[in-house]
N, C-alpha and C positions, 0 to 999 in steps of 0.2 A: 385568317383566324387560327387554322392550326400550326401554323408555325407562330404565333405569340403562344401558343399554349405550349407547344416543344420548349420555345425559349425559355419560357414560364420556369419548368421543369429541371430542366438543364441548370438555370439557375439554383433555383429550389438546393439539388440533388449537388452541387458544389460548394453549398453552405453550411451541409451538415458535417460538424464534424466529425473526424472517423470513431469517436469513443461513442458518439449517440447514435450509430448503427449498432455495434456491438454490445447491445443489452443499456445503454447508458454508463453505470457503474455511479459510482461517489468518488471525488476528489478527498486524500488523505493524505498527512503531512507524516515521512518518518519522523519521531520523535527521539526513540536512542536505540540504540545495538547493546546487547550485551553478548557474552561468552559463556557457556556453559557447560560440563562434563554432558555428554550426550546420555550418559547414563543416567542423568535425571530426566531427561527431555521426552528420549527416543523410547523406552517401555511403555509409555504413554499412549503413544503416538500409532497410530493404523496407518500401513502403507509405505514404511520403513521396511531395509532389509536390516536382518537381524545382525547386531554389534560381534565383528571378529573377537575372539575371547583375547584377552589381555589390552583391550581398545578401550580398558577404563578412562585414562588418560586423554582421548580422544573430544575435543573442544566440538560443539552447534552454536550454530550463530539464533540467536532470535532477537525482533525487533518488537518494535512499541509505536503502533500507528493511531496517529489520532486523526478524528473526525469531528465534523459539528458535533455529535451529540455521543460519538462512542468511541472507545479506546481497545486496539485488539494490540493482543500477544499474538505473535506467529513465527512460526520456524519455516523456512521455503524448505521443498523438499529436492533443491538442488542447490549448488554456494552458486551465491549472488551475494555481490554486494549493492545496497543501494546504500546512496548517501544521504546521513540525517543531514535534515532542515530540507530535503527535494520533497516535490510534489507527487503524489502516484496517483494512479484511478485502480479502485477497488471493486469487485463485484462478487458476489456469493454461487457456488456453483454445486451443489449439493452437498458434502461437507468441507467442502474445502474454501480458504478464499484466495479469488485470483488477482496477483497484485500486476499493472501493468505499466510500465514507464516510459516515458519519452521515446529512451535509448532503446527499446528493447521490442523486437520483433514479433516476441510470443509473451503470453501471458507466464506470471511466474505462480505455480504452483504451489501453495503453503498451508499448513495444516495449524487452526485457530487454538491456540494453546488456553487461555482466555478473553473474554468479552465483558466490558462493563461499559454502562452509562456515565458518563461525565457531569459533572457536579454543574445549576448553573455558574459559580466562581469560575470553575473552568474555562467554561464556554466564552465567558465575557473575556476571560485572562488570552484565550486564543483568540481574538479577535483583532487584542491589540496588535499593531502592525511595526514590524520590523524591516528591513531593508541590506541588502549585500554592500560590499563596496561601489559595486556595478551599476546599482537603484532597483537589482530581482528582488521584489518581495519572499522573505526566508522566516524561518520561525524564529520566536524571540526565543533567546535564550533565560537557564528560569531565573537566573538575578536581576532581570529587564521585568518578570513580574510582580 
């Protein structure tokens, strides 16, 4: 009897996968990358070191991730790139949010520039289903909706 309950277990504890021990998170679709003068981003921003003087010039990256039902702006506060239309798992860690991917070993770091709710149109619009060459489910692009 107590080795069907070991086994039980063992099983159990080889089914979960590694994102649903670590707090669960939400799956989110990068949406797009832009480019930015840091000078607009980074005074904003808490937990940045302060812009060398004449580093006006100086480009941040921020992205645009969507969710079922919300849509974040975020700057990582290290260069990564992740690539739009991939998948991430997302999770909230006091002010910050942690984006985490496939490829990546540690969580990435990013500070929430803004947050909105997504329209229902949205949500239906993201639903619809698009396809890589490959047959990887990828986000539709917006003239597909």
């Amino acid at each position: 009897m107590k080795l069907r309950y070991a086994l039980f277990l063992l099983l159990l504890c080889a089914a979960i996968p590694a994102f649903a021990v670590r707090d669960g998170g939400e799956k989110a679709t990068v949406y797009a990358m832009r480019k930015l003068p840091c000078s607009q981003v980074l005074p904003q921003m808490t937990g940045y070191p302060a812009m060398p003087r004449g580093a006006d010039d100086h480009e941040c990256v921020e992205y645009e991730l969507h969710t079922a039902k919300v849509t974040y702006i975020i700057v990582p506060r290290r260069e990564v790139l992740l690539l739009v239309g991939s998948e991430v798992n997302i999770r909230m860690a006091s002010s910050e949010l942690l984006v985490h991917t496939q490829d990546s070993a540690k969580d990435i770091r990013c500070s929430v520039v803004s947050m909105s709710l997504r329209s229902e149109s949205e949500q239906r619009q993201s639903s619809a289903s698009c396809y890589s060459e490959s047959g990887r489910p990828i986000a539709c692009p917006v003239s597909m909706r």
